[in-house]
C-alpha positions in Angstrom: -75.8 -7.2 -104.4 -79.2 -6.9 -106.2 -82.7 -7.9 -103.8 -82.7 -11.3 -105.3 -79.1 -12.6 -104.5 -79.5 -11.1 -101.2 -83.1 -13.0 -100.3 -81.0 -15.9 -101.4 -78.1 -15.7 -99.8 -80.0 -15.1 -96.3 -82.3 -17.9 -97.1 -79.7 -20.4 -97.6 -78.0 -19.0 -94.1 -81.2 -19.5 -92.3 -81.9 -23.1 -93.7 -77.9 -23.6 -92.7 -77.0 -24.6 -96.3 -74.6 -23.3 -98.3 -76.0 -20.8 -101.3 -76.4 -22.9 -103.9 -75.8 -19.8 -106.6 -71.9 -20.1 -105.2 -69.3 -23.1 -106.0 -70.0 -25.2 -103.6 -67.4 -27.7 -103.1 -65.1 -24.2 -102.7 -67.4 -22.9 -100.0 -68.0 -26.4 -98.5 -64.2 -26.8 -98.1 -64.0 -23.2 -96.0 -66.6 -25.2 -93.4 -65.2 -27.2 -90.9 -65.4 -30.7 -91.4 -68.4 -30.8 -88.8 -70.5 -27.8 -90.7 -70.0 -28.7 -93.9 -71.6 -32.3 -93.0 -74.1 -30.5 -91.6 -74.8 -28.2 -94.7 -74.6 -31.4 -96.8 -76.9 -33.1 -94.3 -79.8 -30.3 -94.3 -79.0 -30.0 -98.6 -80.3 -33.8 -98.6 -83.1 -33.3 -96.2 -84.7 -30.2 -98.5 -83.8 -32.2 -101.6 -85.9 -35.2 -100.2 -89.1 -32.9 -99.2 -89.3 -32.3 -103.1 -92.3 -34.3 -104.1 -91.7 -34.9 -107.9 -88.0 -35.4 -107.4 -87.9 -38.6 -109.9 -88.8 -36.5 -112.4 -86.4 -34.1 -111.8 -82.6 -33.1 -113.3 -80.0 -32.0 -111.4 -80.5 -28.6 -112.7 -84.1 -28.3 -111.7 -83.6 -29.3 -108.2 -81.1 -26.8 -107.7 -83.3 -24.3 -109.0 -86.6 -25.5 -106.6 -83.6 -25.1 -103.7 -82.7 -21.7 -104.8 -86.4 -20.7 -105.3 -87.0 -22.2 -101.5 -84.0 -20.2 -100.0 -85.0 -17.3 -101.9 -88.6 -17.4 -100.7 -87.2 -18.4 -97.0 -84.9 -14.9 -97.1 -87.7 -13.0 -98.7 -89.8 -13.4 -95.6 -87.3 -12.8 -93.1 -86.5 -9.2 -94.8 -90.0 -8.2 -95.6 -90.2 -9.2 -91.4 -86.8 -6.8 -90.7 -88.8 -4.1 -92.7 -92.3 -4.4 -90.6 -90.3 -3.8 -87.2 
């Protein structure tokens, strides 16, 4: 797994979403019924912190989540590699 899928797979497990790079109605169905409303739940809360979201397509706020979970990931290993 290459730096960057990594950041963002640990991202999206921190912000207790699913990785959005993966299918996610196939992952969503592996959840219980009580995670995966949660996952959905927290998906909807970062996608209404996105201030320009009017202007947005489907496509681009998927891409701001991704950025967000890779960012999110990024700090957590750059913190594993100070300790």
């Amino acid at each position: 797994m290459i730096k960057r899928d990594f950041e963002l797979f640990i991202g999206a497990l921190e912000l207790g979403i699913v990785p959005p790079c993966e299918n996610i109605s196939k992952c969503l169905i592996t959840l219980s019924s009580e995670d995966a409303r949660k996952a959905k739940r927290k998906f909807r809360k970062l996608k209404r912190k996105i201030p320009e979201l009017r202007h947005m397509t489907q496509s681009d706020i998927r891409n701001h989540i991704m950025r967000k979970c890779q960012a999110v990931g990024g700090e957590l290993l750059a913190g594993q590699d100070q300790k």
